[in-house]
DRENSE-677842 format. One line per field, with one value per residue (C-alpha): chain; residue number from 0; x, y, z. Coordinates in nm, 2 decimals, padded with zeros to 4 digits. Each point is the difference from the previous one (the first is absolute). Layout:
// DRENSE-677842
chain <- A  ...
resi <- NUM  ...
xx <- X  ...
yy <- Y  ...
zz <- Z  ...
This chain:
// DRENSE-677842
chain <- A  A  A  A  A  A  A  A  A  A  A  A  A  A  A  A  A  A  A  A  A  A  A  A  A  A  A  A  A  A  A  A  A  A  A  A  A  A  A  A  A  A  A  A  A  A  A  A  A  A  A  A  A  A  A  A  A  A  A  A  A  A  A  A  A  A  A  A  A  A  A  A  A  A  A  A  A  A  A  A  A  A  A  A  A  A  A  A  A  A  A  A  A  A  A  A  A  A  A  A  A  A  A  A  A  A  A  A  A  A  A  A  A  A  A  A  A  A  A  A  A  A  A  A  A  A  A  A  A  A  A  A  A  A  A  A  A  A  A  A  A  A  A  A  A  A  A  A  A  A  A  A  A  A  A  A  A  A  A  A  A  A  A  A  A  A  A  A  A  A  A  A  A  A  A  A  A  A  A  A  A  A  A  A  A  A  A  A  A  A  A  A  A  A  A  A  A  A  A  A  A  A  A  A  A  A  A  A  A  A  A  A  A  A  A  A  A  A  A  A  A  A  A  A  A  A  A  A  A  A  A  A  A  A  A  A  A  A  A  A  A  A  A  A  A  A  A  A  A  A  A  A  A  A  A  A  A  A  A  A  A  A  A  A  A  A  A  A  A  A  A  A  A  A  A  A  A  A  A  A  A  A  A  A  A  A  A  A  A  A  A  A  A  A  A  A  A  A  A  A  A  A  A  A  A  A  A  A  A  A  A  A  A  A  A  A  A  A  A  A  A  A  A  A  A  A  A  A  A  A  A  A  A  A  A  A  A  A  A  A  A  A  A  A  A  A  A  A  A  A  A  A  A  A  A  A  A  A  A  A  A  A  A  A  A  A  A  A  A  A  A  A  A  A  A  A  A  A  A  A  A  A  A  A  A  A  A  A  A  A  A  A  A  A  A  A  A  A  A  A  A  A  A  A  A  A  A  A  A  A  A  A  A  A  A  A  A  A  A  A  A  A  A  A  A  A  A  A  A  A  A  A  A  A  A  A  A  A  A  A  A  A  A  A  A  A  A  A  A  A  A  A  A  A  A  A  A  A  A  A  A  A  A  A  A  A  A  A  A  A  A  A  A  A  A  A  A  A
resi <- 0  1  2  3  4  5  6  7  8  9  10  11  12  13  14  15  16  17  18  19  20  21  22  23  24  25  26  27  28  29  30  31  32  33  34  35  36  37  38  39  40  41  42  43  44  45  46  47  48  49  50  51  52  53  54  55  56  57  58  59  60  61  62  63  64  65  66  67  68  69  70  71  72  73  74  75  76  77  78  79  80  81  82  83  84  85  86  87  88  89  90  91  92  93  94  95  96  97  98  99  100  101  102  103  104  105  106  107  108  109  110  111  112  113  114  115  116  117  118  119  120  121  122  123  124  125  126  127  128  129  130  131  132  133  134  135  136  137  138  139  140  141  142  143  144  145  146  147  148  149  150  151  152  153  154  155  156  157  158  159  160  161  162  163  164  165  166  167  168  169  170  171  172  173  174  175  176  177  178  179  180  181  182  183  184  185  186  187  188  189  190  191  192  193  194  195  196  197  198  199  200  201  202  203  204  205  206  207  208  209  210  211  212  213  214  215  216  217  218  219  220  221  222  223  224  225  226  227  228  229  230  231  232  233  234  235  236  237  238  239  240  241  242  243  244  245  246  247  248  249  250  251  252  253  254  255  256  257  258  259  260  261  262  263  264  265  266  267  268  269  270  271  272  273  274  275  276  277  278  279  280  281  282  283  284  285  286  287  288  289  290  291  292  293  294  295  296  297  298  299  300  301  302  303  304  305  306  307  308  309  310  311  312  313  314  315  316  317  318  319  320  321  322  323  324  325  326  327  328  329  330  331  332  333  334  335  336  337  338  339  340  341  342  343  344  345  346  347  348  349  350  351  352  353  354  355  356  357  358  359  360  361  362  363  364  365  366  367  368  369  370  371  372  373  374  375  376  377  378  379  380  381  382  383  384  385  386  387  388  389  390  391  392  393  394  395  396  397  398  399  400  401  402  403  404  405  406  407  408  409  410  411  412  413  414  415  416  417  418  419  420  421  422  423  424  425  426  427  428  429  430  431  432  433  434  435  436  437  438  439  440  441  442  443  444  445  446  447  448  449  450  451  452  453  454  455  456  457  458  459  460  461  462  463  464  465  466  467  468  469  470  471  472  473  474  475  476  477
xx <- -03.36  00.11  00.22  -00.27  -00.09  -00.03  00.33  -00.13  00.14  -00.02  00.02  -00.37  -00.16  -00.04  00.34  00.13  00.31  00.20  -00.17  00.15  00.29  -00.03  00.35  -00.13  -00.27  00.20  00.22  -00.25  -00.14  00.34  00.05  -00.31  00.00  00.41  -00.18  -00.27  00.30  00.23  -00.25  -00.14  00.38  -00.01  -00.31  00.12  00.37  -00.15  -00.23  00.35  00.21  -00.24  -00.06  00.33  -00.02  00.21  -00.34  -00.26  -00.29  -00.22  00.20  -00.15  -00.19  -00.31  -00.24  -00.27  00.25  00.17  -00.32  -00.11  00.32  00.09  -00.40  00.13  00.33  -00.25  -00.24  00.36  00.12  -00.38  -00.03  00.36  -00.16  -00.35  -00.15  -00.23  -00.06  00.19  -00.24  -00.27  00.25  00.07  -00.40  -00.06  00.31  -00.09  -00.33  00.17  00.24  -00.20  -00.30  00.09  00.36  -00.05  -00.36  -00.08  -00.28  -00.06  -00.05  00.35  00.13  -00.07  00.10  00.27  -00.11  00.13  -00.29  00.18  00.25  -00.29  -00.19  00.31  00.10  -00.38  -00.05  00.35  -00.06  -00.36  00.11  00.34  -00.25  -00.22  00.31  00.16  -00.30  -00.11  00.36  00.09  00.34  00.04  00.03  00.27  00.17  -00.01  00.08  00.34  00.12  -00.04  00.19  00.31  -00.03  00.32  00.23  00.00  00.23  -00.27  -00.30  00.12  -00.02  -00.34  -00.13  00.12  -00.13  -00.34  -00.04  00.13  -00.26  -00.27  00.07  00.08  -00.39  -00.12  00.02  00.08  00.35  -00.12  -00.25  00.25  00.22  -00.26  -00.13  00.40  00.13  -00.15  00.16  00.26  00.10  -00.05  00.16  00.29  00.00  -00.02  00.31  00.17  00.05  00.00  -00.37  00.11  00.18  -00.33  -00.21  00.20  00.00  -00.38  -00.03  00.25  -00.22  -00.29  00.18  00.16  -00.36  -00.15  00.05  -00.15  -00.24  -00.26  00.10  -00.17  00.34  00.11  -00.27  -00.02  00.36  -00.08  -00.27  00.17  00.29  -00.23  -00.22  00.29  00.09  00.30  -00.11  00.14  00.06  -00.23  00.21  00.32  -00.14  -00.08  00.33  00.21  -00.18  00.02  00.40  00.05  -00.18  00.19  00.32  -00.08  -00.09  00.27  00.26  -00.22  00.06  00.37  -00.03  -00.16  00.27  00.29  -00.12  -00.08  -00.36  -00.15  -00.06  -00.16  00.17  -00.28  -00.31  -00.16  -00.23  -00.31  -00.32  -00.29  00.27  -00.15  -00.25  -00.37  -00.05  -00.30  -00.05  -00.18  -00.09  -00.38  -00.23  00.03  00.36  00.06  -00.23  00.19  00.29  -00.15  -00.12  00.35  00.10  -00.25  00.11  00.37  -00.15  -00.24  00.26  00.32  -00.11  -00.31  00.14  -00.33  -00.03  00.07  -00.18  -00.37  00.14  00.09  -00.37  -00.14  00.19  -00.13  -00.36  00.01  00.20  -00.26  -00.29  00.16  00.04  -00.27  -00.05  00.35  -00.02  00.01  00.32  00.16  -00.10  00.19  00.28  00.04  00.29  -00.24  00.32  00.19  -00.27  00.01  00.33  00.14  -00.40  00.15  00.35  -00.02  -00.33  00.20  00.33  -00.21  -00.07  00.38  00.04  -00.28  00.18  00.36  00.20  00.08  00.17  00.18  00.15  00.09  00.20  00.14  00.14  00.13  00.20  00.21  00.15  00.09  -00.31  00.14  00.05  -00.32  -00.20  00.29  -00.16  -00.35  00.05  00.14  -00.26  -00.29  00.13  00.12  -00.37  -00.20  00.19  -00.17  -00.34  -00.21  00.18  -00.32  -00.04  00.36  -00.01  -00.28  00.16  00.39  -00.07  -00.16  00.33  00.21  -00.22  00.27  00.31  -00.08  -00.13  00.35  00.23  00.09  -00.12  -00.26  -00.35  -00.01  00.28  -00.02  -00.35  00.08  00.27  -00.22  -00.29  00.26  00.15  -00.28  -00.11  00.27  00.01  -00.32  00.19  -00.02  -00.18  -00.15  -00.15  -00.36  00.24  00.29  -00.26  -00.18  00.34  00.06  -00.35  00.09  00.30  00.02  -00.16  00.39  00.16  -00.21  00.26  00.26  -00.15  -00.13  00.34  00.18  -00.26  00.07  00.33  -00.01  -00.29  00.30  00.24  -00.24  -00.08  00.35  00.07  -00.34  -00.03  00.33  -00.03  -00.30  00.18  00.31  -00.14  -00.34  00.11  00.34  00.04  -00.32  -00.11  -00.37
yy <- 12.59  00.13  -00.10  00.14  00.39  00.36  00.24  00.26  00.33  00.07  -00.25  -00.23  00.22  00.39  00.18  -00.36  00.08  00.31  00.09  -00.06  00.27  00.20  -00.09  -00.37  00.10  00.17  -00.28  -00.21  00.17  00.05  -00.38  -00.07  00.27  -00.15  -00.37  00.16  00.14  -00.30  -00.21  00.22  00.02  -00.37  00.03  00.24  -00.17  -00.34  00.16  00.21  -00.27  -00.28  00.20  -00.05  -00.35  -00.06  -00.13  -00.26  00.17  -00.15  00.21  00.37  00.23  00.10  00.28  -00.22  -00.16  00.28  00.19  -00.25  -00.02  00.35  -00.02  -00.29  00.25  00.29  -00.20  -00.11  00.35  00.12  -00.27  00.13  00.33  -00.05  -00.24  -00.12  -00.36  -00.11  -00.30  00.27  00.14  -00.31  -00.10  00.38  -00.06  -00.32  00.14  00.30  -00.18  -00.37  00.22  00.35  -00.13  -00.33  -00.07  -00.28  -00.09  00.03  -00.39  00.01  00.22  -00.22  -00.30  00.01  00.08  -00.16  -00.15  -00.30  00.25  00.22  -00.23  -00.15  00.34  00.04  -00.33  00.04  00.29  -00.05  -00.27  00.16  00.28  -00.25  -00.14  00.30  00.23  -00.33  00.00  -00.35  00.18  00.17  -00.37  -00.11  00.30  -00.05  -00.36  00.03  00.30  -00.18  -00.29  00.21  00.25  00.09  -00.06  00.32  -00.11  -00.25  00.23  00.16  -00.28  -00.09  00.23  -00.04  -00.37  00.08  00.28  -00.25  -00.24  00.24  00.11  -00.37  -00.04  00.24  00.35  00.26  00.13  00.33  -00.12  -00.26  00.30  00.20  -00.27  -00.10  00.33  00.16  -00.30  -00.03  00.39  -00.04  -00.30  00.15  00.31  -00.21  -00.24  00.28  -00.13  00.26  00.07  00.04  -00.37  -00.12  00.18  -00.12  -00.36  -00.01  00.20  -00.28  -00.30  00.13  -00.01  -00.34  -00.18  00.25  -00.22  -00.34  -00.21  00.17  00.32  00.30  00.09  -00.42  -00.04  00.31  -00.03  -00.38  00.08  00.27  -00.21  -00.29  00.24  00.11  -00.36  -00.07  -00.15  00.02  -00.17  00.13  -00.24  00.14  00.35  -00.01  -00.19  00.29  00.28  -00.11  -00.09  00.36  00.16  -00.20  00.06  00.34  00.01  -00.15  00.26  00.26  -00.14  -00.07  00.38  00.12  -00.16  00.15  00.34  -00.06  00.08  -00.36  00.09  00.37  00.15  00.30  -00.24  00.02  -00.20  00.03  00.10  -00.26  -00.26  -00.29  -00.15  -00.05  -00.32  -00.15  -00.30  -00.35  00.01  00.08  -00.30  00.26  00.01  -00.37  -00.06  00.28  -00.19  -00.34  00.19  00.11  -00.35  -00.10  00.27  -00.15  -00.32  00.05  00.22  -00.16  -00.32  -00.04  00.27  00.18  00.38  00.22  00.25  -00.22  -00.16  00.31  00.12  -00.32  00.07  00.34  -00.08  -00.29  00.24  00.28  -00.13  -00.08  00.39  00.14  00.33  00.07  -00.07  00.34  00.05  -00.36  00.13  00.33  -00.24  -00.06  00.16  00.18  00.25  -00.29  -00.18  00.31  00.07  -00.43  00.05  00.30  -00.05  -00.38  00.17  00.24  -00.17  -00.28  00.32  00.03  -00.31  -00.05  00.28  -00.13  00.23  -00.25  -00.17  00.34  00.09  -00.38  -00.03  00.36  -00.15  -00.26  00.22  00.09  -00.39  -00.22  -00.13  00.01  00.37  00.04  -00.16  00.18  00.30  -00.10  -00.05  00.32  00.19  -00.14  00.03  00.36  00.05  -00.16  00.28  00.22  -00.19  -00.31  -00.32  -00.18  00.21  -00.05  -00.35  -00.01  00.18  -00.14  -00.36  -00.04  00.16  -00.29  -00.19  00.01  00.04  -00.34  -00.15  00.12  -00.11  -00.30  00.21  -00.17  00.14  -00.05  00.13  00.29  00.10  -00.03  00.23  00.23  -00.02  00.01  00.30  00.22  -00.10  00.02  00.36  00.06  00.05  00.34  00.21  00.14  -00.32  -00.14  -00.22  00.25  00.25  -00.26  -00.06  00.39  00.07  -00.27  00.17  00.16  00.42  00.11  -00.27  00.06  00.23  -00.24  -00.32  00.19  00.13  -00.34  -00.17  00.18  -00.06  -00.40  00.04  00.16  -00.29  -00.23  00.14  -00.04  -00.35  -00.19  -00.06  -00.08  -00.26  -00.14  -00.01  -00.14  -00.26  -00.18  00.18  -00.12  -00.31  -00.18  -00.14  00.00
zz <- 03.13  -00.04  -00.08  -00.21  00.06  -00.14  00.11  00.28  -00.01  00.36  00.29  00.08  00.31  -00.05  00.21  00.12  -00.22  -00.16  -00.31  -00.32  -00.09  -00.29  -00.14  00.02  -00.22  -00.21  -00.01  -00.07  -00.32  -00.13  00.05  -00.18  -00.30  -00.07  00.01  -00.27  -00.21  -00.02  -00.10  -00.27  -00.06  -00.05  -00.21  -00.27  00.05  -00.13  -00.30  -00.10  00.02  -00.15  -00.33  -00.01  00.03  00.31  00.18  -00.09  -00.20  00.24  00.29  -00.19  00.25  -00.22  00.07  00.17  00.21  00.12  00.10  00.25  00.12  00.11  00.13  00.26  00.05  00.11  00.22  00.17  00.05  00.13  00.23  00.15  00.04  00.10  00.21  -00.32  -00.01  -00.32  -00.06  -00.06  -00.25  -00.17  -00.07  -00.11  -00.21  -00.14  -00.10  -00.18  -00.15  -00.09  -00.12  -00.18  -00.11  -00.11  -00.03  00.21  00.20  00.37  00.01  -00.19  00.22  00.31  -00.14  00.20  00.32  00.28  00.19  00.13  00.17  00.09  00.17  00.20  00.11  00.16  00.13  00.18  00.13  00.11  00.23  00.18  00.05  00.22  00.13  00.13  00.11  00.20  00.20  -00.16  -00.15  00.35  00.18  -00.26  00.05  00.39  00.04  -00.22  00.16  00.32  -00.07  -00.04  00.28  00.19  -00.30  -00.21  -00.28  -00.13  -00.04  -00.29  -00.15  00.17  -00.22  -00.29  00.02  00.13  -00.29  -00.29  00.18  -00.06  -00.37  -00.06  00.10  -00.20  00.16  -00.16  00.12  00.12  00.18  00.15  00.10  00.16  00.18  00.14  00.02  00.30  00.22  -00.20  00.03  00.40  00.11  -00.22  00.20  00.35  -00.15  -00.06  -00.37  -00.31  -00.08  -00.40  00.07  00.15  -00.29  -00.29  00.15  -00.04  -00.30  -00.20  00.20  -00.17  -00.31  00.04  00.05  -00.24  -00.37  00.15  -00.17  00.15  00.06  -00.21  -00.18  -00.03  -00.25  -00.16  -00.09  -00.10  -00.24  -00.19  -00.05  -00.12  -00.20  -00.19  -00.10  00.30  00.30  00.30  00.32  00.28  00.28  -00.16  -00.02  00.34  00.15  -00.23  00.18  00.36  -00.08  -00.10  00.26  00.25  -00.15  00.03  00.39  00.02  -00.14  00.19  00.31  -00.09  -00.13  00.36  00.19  -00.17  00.03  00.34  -00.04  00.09  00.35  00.01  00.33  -00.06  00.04  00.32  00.18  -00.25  00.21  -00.10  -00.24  00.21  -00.21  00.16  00.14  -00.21  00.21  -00.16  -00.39  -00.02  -00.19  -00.29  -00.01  00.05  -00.32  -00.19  00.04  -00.09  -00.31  -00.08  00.05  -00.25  -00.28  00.04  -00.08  -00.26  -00.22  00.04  00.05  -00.21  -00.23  -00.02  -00.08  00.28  -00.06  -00.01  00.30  00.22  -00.10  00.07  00.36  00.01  00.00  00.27  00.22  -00.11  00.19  00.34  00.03  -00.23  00.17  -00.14  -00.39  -00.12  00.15  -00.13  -00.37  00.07  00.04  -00.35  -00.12  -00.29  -00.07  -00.08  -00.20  -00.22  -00.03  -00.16  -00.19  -00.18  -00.06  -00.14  -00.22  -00.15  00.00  -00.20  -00.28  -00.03  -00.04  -00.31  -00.17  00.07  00.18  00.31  -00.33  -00.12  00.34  00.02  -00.29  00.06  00.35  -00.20  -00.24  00.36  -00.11  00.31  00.16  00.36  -00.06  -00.12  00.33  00.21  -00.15  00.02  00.40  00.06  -00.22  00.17  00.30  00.01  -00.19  00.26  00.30  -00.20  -00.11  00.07  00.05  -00.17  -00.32  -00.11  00.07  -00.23  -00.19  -00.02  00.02  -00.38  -00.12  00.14  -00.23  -00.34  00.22  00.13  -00.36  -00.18  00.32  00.27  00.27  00.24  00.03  00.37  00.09  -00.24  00.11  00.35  -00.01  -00.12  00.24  00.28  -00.15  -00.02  00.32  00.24  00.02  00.14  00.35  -00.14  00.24  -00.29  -00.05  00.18  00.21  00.03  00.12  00.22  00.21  00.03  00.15  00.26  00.16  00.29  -00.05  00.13  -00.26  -00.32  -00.13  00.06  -00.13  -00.36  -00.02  00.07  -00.19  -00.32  -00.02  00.05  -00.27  -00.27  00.17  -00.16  -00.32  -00.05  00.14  -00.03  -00.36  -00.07  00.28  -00.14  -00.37  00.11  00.18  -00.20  -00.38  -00.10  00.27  -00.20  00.34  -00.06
C-alpha cells in the first residue's frame, strides 16, 4: 500500500539501480539525529517553560514519558539505517517499556493490538496474491492499455487510473506499482514519453486509490482516527487523496512540458515494450473477477468487514488452483502485518502514559492551529522520506487528537492532509515504489531515471504537503 510500506535503502532487484550514495546516508542520519534533537528540544523546552507556568501543567514532559518517547525516536533513526523491521522494534519495545517500566501485564500490553487492521491487511493481501499470480491483474492491465493505443498523450494517465483502480481495491501500492511498471516503463520508452513522467504517474495513481474504504491504509487511517475519539470520513478521505494526487500529475505534466522534458528525444524504440498477448480470460480468471465483483459488493454495499470477506474470497479461489496454496500464503504481506501490529502496540503504550497528550499540547503552545497542522504536514512528510509512511501515520494522527478538540478545524480534512502528506513522497527512489520504477528502466537509462527521480522526489517534499494543507485544512471542505 502502500500506500503502506517499509522505506528500502537500495532499489527492489539486486544491481537494477545505482546503489545508495554514502552522502545520502549521511544525509540521512544527519536528518534524522536533528529530528531526535529538536524534539528533545521541544521536550525540555515545555518542562522549562511550564515550571514557569507559561504551559498547562498537564503539557510537563515527565521521566516516564520522555523515556518512551526518545525509544520511538531511536527505532526511527535505526530503521533509517538498517533494514530492521520497525514493527519488530515496537512489540520488543512495548514489552520493555509496558513490563519493566511500568508494570503491566502482557494481556495489558496487547490490549491494544490491532487485530481488526491485522486481519484486513492479510485477507487483502491473500486474495491480490491469487489475483495476480493467476494473470487476472495482467488482463486488466491489457485490455485498458489497448483501448488507448496510438494516442500517447493519454497513457500516462492510463496508468495512473488503472493503479488508483488497484489500490482503490485493495492492493497494496507497491504491489500495484510493480505490477504496472514494467509496461508502464516500456510503452513510455516506445512513446518516447519521459520514463520518470511515466513512473511518477503511477506511483501518485497508486496513491490516489490507496486511502479508499477498502484499501489497507483507508481503514487503518479510519480506525485510529475513531479510536482516538474523531471520526472521520472514509468517502471524504478517499475523494481528498485522489484530488491531490491528481492535482499533482497534473503540475508534473505541466512541470514536464515547460522544461521540455515531456517527450524524451533520448528514448529509443524499447526492445520487448509490446506487452504479450494473453488471449481469452481462462475459467479461473473470469471467476477471479466475478469474485472481485463480489468483494465490491459485499463491503461497500453490504458494509461488511473487508478483511473476513477478502478471506472468505481467498479460500473459494484457493481450491480452483490448490497445487498453488503455498505460494498464495506467501502473498501475505507478513512485513507489513508486522510493522502497523508494532507501531499502533506501542504507540498505544505512549498513549496510556500520556505523552501523545504532552507533545500535543506542546504543538499547541506554537498558538494558531493552521500553523500548527501546516507544521504537522511538513514534519511527517519530510519524516516519512526518511522512514515508514505507516509508522508515523500511526504515530502523528493521535496528536491531531487535542488540536482538533481545542479548534474549528475539521477532522477529515485535517487527517487527510496528513495521510497525504506522509505519503506522497514515496516517489522517492529510495522508497519500495521509487525503487520499483528505477529497476524498470532501461540498463543504459538507470542512471538517468534515479538521478531525475530524486530530484522530482525533493520537488515534492517541498510542494506536496503544502498542497494538501492549503487545499482540505483551512478551506473546511470536508
Amino acid at each position: 500500500m502502500n500506500m503502506l510500506k517499509e522505506k528500502t535503502s537500495t532499489p527492489a532487484t539486486e544491481n537494477s539501480a545505482p546503489p545508495k550514495p554514502r552522502r545520502t546516508r549521511t544525509l540521512t542520519l544527519i536528518a534524522s539525529a536533528l529530528v531526535v534533537l529538536v524534539l528533545a528540544a521541544v521536550a525540555m523546552w515545555g518542562s522549562f517553560s511550564g515550571s514557569a507556568g507559561s504551559i498547562p501543567t498537564e503539557s510537563h514532559m515527565t521521566p516516564i514519558q520522555i523515556i518512551p518517547l526518545v525509544i520511538l525516536l531511536v527505532m526511527f533513526v535505526v530503521a533509517t539505517k538498517w533494514p530492521v523491521n520497525i514493527g519488530v522494534m515496537g512489540l520488543v519495545a512495548s514489552f520493555g517499556v509496558g513490563y519493566f517500566l511500568l508494570g503491566m501485564s502482557d494481556k495489558e500490553i496487547l490490549s491494544e493490538f490491532p487485530a481488526s487492521i491485522v486481519l484486513t491487511i492479510i485477507g487483502v493481501t491473500y486474495f491480490f496474491s491469487m489475483a495476480q499470480k493467476n494473470g487476472t491483474i495482467a488482463i486488466i492491465v491489457q485490455q485498458c492499455v489497448r483501448m488507448v493505443r496510438g494516442k500517447t498523450i493519454l497513457l500516462p494517465w492510463v496508468f495512473f487510473l488503472l493503479a488508483a483502480a488497484l489500490t482503490a481495491l485493495g492492493t497494496f501500492s507497491p504491489a500495484a506499482v510493480a505490477l504496472l511498471a514494467p509496461a508502464a516503463l516500456g510503452l513510455a520508452y516506445e512513446s518516447r514519453i519521459h520514463p520518470v513522467l511515466m513512473g511518477a504517474f503511477v506511483i501518485n495513481g497508486a496513491h490516489a486509490g490507496g486511502f479508499s474504504p477498502l484499501s489497507v491504509a483507508g481503514v487503518l487511517v479510519h480506525d485510529i482516527a475513531a479510536e482516538n475519539g474523531f471520526p472521520i470520513s472514509q468517502g471524504g478521505l478517499f475523494l481528498a487523496s485522489f484530488a491531490v494526487n491528481f492535482i499533482l500529475c497534473a503540475l508534473t505534466l505541466v512541470l514536464f512540458s515547460i522544461l521540455g522534458k515531456k517527450n524524451d528525444a533520448t528514448a529509443n524504440a524499447y526492445d520487448g515494450a509490446e506487452l504479450t498477448s494473453i488471449g481469452r480470460p481462462t475459467k479461473q480468471q473470469i471467476f477471479t473477477l466475478v469474485l472481485i465483483g463480489a468483494i465490491l459488493v459485499a463491503t461497500l454495499g453490504l458494509h461488511m468487514p473487508i478483511g473476513f470477506v477478502a478471506l472468505t474470497a481467498g479460500l473459494v479461489l484457493a481450491f480452483t488452483n490448490l497445487k498453488e496454496h503455498r505460494s498464495f500464503i506467501d502473498g501475505i504481506s507478513w512485513s507489513t502485518v508486522i510493522l502497523v501490529a508494532g507501531m499502533i502496540t506501542y504507540v498505544s503504550l505512549l498513549q496510556h502514559v500520556g505523552v501523545i497528550d504532552s507533545l500535543a499540547h506542546l504543538a499547541l503552545a506554537l498558538g494558531a492551529p493552521l500553523l500548527i497542522a501546516l507544521v504537522l504536514c511538513y514534519v511527517i512528510g519530510v519524516g516519512s522520506a526518511f522512514a515508514s509512511s505507516t509508522a508515523l501515520l500511526t504515530a502523528f494522527i493521535p496528536m491531531a487528537g487535542p488540536l482538533l478538540a481545542t479548534s474549528s478545524l475539521s477532522a477529515s480534512g485535517t487527517v487527510a492532509a496528513l495521510a497525504i502528506a506522509a505519503t506522497v513522497v514515496d516517489v522517492s527512489p529510495f522508497s519500495t515504489d521509487g525503487a520499483l520504477v528505477v529497476a524498470n528502466a532501461r540498463d543504459t537509462d538507470r542512471q538517468r531515471v534515479y538521478r531525475q527521480l530524486m530530484f522530482y522526489a525533493g520537488g515534492v517534499v517541498l510542494v506536496a504537503p503544502a498542497l494538501a494543507w492549503v487545499l482540505l485544512v483551512p478551506t473546511g471542505i470536508m
